[in-house]
C-alpha positions as CSV (number, residue, x, y, z in Angstrom):
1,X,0.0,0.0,0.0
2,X,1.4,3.2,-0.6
3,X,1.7,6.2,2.1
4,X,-1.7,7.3,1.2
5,X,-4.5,5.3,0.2
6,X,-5.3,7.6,-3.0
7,X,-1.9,6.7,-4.4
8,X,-1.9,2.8,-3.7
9,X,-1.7,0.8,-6.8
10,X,-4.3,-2.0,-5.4
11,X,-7.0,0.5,-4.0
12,X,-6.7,4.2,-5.6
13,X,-9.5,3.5,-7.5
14,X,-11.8,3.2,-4.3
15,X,-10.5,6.0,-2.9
16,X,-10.0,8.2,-5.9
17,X,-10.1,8.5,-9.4
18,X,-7.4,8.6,-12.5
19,X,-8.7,12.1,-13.7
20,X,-8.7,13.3,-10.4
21,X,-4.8,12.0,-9.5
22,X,-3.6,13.5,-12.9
23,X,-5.6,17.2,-11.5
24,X,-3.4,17.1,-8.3
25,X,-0.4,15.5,-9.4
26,X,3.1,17.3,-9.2
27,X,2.9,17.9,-12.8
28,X,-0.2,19.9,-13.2
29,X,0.6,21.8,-9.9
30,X,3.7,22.7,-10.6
31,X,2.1,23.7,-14.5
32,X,-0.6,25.9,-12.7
33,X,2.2,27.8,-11.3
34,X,3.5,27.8,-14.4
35,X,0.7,29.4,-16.1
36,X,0.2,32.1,-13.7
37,X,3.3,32.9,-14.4
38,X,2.8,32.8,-17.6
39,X,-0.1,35.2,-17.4
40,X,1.6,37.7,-15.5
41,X,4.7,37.8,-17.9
42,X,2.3,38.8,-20.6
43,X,-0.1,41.0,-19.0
44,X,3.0,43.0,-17.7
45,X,4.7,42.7,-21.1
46,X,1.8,44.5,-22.3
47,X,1.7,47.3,-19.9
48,X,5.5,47.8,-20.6
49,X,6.5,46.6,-16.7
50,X,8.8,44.2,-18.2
51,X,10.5,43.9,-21.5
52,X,8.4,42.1,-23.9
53,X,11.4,39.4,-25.4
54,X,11.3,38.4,-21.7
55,X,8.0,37.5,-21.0
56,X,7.6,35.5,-24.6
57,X,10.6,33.3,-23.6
58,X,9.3,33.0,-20.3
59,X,5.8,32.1,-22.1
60,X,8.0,29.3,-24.0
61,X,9.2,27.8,-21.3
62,X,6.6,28.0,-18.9
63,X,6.3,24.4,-19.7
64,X,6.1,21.4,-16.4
65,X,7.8,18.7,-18.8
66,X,10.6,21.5,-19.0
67,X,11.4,21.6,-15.2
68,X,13.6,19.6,-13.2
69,X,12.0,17.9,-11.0
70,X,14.4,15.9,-9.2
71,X,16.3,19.5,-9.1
72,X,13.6,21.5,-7.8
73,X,12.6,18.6,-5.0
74,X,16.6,18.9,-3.8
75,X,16.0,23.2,-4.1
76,X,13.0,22.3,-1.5
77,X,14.7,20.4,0.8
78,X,17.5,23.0,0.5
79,X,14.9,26.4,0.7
80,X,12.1,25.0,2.6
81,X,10.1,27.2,0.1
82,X,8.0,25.7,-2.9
83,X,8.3,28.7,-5.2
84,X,11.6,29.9,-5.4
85,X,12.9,26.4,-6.7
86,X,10.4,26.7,-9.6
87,X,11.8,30.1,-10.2
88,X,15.2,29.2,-10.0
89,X,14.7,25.7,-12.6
90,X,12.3,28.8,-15.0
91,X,15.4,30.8,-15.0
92,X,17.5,28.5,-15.9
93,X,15.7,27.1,-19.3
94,X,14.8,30.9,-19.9
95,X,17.6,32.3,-22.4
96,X,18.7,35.4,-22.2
97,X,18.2,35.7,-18.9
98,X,14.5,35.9,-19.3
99,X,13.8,34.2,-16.2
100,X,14.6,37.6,-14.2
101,X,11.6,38.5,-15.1
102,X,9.3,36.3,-14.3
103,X,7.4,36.6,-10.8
104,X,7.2,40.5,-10.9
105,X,5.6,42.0,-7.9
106,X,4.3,38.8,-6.7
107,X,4.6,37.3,-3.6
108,X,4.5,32.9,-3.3
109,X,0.7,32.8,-2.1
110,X,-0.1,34.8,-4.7
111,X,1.3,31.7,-7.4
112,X,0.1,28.7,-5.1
113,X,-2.9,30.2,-4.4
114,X,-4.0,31.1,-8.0
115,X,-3.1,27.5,-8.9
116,X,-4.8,26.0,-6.3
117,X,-7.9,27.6,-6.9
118,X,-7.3,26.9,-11.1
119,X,-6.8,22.7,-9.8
120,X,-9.8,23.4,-7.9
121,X,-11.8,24.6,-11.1
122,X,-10.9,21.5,-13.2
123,X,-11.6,19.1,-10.2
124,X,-15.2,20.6,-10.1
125,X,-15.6,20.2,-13.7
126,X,-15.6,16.6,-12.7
127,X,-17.2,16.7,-9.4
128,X,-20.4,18.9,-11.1
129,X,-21.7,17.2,-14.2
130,X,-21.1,13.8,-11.7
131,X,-23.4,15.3,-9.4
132,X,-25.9,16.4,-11.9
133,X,-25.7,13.0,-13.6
134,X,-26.3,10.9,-10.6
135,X,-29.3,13.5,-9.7
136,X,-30.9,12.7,-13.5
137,X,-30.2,9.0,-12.5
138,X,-32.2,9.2,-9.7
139,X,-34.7,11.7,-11.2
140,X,-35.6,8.0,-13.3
141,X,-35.7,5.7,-10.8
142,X,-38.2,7.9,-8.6
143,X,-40.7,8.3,-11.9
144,X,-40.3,4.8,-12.2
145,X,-41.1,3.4,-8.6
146,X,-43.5,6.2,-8.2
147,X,-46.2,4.4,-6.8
148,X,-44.0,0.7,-5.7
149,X,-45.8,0.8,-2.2
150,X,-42.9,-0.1,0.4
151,X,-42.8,-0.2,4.1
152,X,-41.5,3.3,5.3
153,X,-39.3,3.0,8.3
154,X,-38.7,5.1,11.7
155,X,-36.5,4.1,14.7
156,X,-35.7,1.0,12.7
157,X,-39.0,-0.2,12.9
158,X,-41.8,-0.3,10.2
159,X,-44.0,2.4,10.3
160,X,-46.3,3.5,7.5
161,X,-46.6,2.4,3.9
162,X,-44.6,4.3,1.4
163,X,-43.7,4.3,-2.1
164,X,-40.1,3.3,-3.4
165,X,-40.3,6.1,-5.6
166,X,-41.3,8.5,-2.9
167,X,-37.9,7.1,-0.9
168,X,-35.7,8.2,-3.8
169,X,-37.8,11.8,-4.1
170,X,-36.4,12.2,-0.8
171,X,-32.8,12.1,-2.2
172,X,-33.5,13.5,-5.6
173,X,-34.9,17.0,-3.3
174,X,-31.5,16.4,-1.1
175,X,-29.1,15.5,-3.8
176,X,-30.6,19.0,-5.9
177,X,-29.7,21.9,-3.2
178,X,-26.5,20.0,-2.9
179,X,-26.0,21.0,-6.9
180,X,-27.0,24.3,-6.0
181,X,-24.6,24.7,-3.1
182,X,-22.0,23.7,-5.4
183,X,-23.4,26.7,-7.8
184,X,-23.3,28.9,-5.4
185,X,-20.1,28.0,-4.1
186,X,-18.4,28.2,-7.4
187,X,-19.2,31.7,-7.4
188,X,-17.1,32.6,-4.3
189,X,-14.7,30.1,-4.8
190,X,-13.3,30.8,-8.4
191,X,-11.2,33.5,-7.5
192,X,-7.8,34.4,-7.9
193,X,-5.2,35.6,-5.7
194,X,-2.7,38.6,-6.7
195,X,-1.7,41.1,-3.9
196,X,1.9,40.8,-2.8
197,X,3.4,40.0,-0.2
198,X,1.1,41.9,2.6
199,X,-2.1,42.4,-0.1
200,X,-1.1,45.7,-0.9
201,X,0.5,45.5,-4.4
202,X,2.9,47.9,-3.1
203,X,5.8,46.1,-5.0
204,X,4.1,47.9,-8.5
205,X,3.0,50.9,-7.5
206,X,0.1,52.6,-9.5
207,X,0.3,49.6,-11.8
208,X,-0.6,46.8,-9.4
209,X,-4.3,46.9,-9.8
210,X,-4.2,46.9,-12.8
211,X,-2.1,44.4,-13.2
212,X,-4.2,42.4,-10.7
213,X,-7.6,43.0,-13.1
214,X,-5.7,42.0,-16.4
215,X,-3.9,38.6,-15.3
216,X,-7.0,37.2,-13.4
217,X,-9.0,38.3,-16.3
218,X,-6.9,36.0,-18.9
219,X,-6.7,33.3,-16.1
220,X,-10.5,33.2,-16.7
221,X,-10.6,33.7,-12.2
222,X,-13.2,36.7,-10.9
223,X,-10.6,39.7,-8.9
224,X,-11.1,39.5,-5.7
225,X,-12.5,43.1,-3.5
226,X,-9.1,42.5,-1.0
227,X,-6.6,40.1,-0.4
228,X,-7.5,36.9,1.1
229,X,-4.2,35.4,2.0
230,X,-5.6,35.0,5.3
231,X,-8.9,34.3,4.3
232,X,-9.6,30.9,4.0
233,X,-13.6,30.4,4.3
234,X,-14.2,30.2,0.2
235,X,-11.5,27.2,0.5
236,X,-13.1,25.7,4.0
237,X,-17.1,26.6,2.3
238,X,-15.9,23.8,-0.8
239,X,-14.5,21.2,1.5
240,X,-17.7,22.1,3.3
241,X,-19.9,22.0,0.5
242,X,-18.2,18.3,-0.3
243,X,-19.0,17.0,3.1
244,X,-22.7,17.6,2.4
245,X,-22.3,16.3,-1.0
246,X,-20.3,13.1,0.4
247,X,-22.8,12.7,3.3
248,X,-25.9,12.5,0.9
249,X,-23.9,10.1,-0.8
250,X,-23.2,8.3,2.1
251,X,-26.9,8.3,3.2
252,X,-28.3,6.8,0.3
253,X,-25.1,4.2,-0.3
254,X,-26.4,3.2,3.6
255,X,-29.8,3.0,3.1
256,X,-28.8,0.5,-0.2
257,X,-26.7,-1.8,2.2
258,X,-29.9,-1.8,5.1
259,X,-32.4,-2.8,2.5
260,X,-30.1,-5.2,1.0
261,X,-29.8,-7.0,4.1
262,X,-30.7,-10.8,4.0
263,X,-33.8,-10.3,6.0
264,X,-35.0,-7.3,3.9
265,X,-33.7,-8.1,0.3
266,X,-36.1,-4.7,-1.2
267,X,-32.6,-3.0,-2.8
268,X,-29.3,-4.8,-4.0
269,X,-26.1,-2.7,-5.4
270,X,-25.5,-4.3,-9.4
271,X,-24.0,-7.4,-9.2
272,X,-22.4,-9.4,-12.3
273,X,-20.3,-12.8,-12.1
274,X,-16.9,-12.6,-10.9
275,X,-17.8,-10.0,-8.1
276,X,-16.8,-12.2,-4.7
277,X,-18.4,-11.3,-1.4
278,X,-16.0,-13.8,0.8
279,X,-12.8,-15.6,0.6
280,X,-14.2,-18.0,2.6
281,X,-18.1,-18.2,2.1
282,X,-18.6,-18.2,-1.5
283,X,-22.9,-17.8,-1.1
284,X,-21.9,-13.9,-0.1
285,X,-23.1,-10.9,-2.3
286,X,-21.9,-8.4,-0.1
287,X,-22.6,-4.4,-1.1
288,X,-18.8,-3.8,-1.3
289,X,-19.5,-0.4,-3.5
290,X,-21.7,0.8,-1.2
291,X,-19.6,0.6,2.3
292,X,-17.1,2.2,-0.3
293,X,-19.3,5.2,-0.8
294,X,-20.0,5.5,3.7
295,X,-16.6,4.8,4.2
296,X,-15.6,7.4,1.8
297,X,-18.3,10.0,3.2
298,X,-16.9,9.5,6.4
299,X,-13.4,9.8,5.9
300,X,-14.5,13.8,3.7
301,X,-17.0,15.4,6.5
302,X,-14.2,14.5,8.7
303,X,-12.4,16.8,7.0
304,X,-14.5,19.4,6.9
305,X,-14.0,20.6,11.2
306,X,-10.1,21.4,10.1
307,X,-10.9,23.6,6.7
308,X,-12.7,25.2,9.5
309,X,-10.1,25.2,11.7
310,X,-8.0,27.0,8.9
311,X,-10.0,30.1,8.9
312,X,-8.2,30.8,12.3
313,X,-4.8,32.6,10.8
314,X,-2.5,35.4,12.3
315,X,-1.8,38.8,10.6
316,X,-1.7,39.3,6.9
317,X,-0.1,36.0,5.8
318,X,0.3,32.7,8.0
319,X,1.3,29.4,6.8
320,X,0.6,27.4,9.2
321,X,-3.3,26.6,8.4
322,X,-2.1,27.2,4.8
323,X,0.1,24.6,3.8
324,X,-2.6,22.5,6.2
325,X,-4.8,22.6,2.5
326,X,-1.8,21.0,0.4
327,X,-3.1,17.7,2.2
328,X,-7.0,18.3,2.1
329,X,-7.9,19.9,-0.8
330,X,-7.0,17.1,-3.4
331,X,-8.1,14.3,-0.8
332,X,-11.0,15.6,-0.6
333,X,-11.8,16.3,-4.4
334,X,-10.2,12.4,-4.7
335,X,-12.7,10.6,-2.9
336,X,-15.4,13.0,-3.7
337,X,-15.4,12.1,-7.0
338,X,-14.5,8.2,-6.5
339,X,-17.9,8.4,-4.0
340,X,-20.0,10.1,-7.1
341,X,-18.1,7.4,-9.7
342,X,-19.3,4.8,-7.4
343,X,-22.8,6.3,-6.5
344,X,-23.8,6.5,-10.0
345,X,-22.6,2.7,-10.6
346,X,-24.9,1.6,-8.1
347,X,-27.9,3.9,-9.0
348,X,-27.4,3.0,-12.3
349,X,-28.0,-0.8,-12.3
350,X,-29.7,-0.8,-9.1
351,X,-31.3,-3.9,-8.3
352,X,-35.0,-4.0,-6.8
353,X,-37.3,-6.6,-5.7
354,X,-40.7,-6.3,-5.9
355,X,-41.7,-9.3,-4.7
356,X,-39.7,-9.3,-1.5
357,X,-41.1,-5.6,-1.3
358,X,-44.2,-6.6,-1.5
359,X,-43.5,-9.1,1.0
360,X,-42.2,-7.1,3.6
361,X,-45.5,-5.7,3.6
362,X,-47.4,-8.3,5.3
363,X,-44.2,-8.8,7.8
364,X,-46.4,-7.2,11.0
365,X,-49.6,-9.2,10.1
366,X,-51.2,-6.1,9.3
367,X,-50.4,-4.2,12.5
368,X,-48.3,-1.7,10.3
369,X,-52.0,0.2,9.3
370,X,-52.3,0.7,12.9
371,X,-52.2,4.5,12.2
372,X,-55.0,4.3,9.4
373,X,-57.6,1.6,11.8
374,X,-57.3,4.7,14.1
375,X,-58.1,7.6,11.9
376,X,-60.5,5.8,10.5
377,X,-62.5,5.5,13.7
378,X,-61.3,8.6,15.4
379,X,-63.8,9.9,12.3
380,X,-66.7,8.0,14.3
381,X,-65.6,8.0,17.8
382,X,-63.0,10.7,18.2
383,X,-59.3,10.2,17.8
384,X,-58.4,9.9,21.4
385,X,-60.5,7.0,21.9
386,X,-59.8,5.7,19.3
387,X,-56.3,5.3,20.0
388,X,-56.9,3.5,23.3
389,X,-58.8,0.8,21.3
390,X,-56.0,0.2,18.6
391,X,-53.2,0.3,20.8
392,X,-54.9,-2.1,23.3
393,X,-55.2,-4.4,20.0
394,X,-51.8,-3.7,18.4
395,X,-50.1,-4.5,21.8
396,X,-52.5,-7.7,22.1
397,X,-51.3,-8.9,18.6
398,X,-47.8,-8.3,18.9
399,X,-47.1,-10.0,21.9
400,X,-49.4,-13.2,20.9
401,X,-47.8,-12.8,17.2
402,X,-51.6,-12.8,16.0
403,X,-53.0,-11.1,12.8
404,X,-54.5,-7.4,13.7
405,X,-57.3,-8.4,11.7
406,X,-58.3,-11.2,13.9
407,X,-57.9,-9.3,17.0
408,X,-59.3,-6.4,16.2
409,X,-62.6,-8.7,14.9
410,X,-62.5,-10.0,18.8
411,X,-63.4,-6.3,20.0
412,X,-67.2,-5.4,20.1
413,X,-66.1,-1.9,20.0
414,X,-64.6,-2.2,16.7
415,X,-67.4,-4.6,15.2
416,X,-69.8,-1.5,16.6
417,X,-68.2,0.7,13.9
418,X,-66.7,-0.9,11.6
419,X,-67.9,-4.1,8.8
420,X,-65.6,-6.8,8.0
421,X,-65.0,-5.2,4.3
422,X,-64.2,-1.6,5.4
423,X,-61.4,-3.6,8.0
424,X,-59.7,-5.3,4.8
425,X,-59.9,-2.2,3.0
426,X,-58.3,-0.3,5.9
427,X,-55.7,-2.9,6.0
428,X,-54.2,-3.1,2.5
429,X,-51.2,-0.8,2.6
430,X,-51.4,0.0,-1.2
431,X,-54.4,2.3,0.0
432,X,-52.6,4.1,2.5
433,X,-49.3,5.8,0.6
434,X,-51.1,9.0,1.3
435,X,-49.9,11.6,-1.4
436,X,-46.4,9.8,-1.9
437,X,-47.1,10.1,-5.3
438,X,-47.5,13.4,-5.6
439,X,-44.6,14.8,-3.4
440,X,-42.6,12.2,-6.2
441,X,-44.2,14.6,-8.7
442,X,-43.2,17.9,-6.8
443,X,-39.7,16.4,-7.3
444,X,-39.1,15.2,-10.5
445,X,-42.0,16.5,-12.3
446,X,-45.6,15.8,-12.7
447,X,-46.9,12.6,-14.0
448,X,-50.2,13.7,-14.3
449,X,-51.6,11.7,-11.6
450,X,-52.5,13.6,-8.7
C-alpha cells in the first residue's frame, strides 16, 4: 500500500479517481504555477513593466515537462520554500536571462494560491456534471417506482406504507440543493489571488491593480474586492460544501446496504459474475460499492472541522493553516469524485425486488396500518378513543404474534363501527401511501396523476 490510500496501486480507484490524480499530481501543480506565471509575464509585457522578449521566452518555457523535477525537490529540501525552486529551474531554461523577469511583484501565495484555486476549477468540472448525472439518475428511478408501495421506516421499525419512488424523491430533493450549493459556491470560490506580499500590491506601485484586473481576467478567475491570503472560508465553504455532498452520498449508499440486508432483500447494489463477497463463504453478495461510498463519506465530512479550523490565521499572511490545505484539498476532491463514480454505478443498475417488497409488507400481520384503523374510527368516535382501542389491540397482537385483523374482529367496539370489508380495505397498505405520489411529482415532475 502506498503512504496514502489515493496513491496505492491496489485500492486508488476506491479511494479516488485517474482524472482526479492527474488534477493534483506534481505535474499539473507545478504547470498551474506555471501558467500564472505565464499570465503575468504577458499582461505586464503588455503594460511595458517588463521587456516584452522576456515575458515571450518566459511564455515558452513555462512548460512542467521543461522543469527539473528531481532539481527542484533537492532546491526544497535545501529552501524550505515551494516557489523559489520553480523560479530558479524557470530561469535556468529561460535564455537570455529571461527568467529575471518572471514573478514580478508577486509574492509565493499569490502563485500557489491562484493554482490551487485553477486545480480546484478543473476538479469541479468533474465533481459537477457527476453530481448532476447521478441526480438525472435518480430523477428516473423515482418516476419509475413512483407508486411501488414499500414499508417506510422510523427508529428501525416499520412504520407506514410508502412508495419506493417516494424514498428516492427524498434524495433527488436532497441530492438537488447540494447542486445548487456547489453553484453557489463556485461563485465565491473561483477566484484568484494577486496582492503581494502583505495584499497591498505595493511592489508595483500605480500599476498593481491593474495588473491584478488583467492577469485574473486572462486566467478566466473573478478579482477579488481584498486580499485573502488570510482568508480561507471560500476554501473551508468547498470542503464544506463536499462533506454535504459526500454525506448525501453516504446516506443513500447506507440505506442500499440496510435494504439489501438478507432479511429485507427490497434493494441490492449491481452485481455481475466474478464480483466475490468472501474468501471464505462463496454464497456472499456483499454491497462492497456501497460501504465504499459510507466509508468514503466518512473519511470527507471529517475533513471538513479542520478547513474550519484553517479560517483561524494570524496577521496578513500565516502558513501554518495554509500549507494544512496542500493535504485536504486534493483528498477531498479524490474521494469525492470516486464516491460520485461509485454512487452512479450503483444507481445505475440498481437492483429492486418487488416481490420481497411486496413481501415485507405483510411482515407485522397487518399491524403496520395501525395509524390508518385509528383515523378511521377517530372519524366515528373521536381520535383519542380511538387510539386507546388500537393500541390495546396492536399491543394484544404483537405480543401473541396474531393477525391485527383477527384481534381487532375480537373487540365489540370495533365490530360497533366498523364491517368486515371496510377492515380489509383499511388494512391493504397500497391504499394508505397518502400523497407519496405526488410529493414524487413535486420532485421530479408531474406525472399527471395527482
Amino acid at each position: 500500500m502506498g503512504a496514502h490510500v489515493i496513491d496505492s496501486l491496489l485500492f486508488q480507484d476506491l479511494f479516488g479517481t485517474e482524472r482526479m490524480r492527474e488534477i493534483f499530481s506534481d505535474q499539473n501543480m507545478v504547470q498551474k504555477w506555471l501558467d500564472v506565471e505565464a499570465s503575468l509575464a504577458r499582461v505586464q509585457s503588455e503594460m511595458g513593466i517588463i521587456p516584452k522578449e522576456a515575458a515571450e521566452e518566459i511564455i515558452r518555457k513555462a512548460k512542467a515537462e521543461l522543469m527539473d523535477f528531481t532539481e527542484m525537490k533537492k532546491q526544497v529540501d535545501i529552501t524550505g520554500h515551494p516557489i523559489v525552486p520553480l523560479l530558479r529551474c524557470l530561469k535556468d531554461v529561460c535564455e537570455n536571462n529571461a527568467g529575471e523577469y518572471s514573478h514580478w511583484g508577486a509574492t509565493t501565495q499569490d502563485i500557489m494560491d491562484t493554482g490551487m484555486i485553477l486545480q480546484v476549477r478543473e476538479a469541479y468540472g468533474e465533481i459537477y456534471p457527476k453530481t448532476k448525472q447521478l441526480h438525472s439518475i435518480l430523477c428516473g428511478l423515482a418516476r419509475k417506482y413512483r407508486d411501488l408501495t414499500m414499508v417506510g421506516r422510523t427508529h428501525g421499525q416499520h412504520a407506514l406504507p410508502i412508495t419506493l419512488g417516494y424514498k428516492i424523491a427524498v434524495w433527488v430533493a436532497e441530492l438537488g440543493r447540494n447542486i445548487e450549493r456547489l453553484e453557489q459556491c463556485s461563485e465565491r470560490l473561483f477566484m484568484g489571488q494577486f496582492s503581494g506580499a502583505v495584499g497591498t500590491i505595493a511592489s508595483l506601485g500605480k500599476d498593481g491593480l491593474e495588473v491584478q484586473r488583467r492577469l485574473l481576467t486572462d486566467l478566466g478567475l473573478a478579482v477579488p474586492p481584498i486580499s485573502w491570503h488570510a482568508s480561507r472560508d471560500t476554501v473551508a465553504e468547498y470542503v464544506s460544501v463536499l462533506g454535504l455532498l459526500s454525506s448525501t452520498l453516504g446516506k443513500m449508499a447506507n440505506e442500499v446496504i440496510t435494504l439489501q440486508k438478507t432479511e429485507c432483500g427490497e434493494l441490492e447494489e449491481p452485481f455481475k459474475m466474478g464480483k466475490v463477497g468472501s474468501s471464505t463463504m462463496p454464497h456472499k453478495r456483499n454491497p462492497m460499492y456501497s460501504e465504499g461510498v459510507v466509508s468514503l463519506s466518512k473519511i470527507i465530512r471529517s475533513t471538513v472541522p479542520l478547513a474550519i479550523e484553517s479560517m483561524v490565521t494570524e496577521h496578513e499572511r500565516d502558513m501554518r493553516p495554509w500549507q494544512a490545505e496542500w493535504e485536504y484539498i486534493g483528498k477531498v476532491s479524490n474521494m469525492t469524485d470516486a464516491a460520485l463514480t461509485a454512487s452512479i454505478h450503483i444507481f445505475t443498475d440498481l437492483i429492486v425486488r418487488p416481490d420481497n417488497i411486496e413481501r415485507n409488507l405483510y411482515m407485522l400481520k397487518g399491524l403496520m396500518l395501525s395509524e390508518a384503523v385509528m383515523m378511521k374510527m377517530g372519524q366515528r368516535i373521536g381520535r383519542q378513543e380511538a387510539h386507546e382501542i388500537v393500541y390495546e389491540a396492536a399491543m394484544k397482537a404483537f405480543e401473541k404474534g396474531l393477525p391485527f385483523k383477527t384481534v381487532l374482529l375480537e373487540d365489540k367496539r370495533v365490530l360497533d363501527n366498523f364491517n368486515v370489508d371496510e377492515i380489509d380495505a383499511v388494512l391493504d397498505p397500497h391504499n394508505y401511501t397518502g400523497s407519496a405520489g405526488c410529493f414524487v411529482d413535486r420532485v421530479v415532475g408531474p406525472s399527471g396523476k395527482c
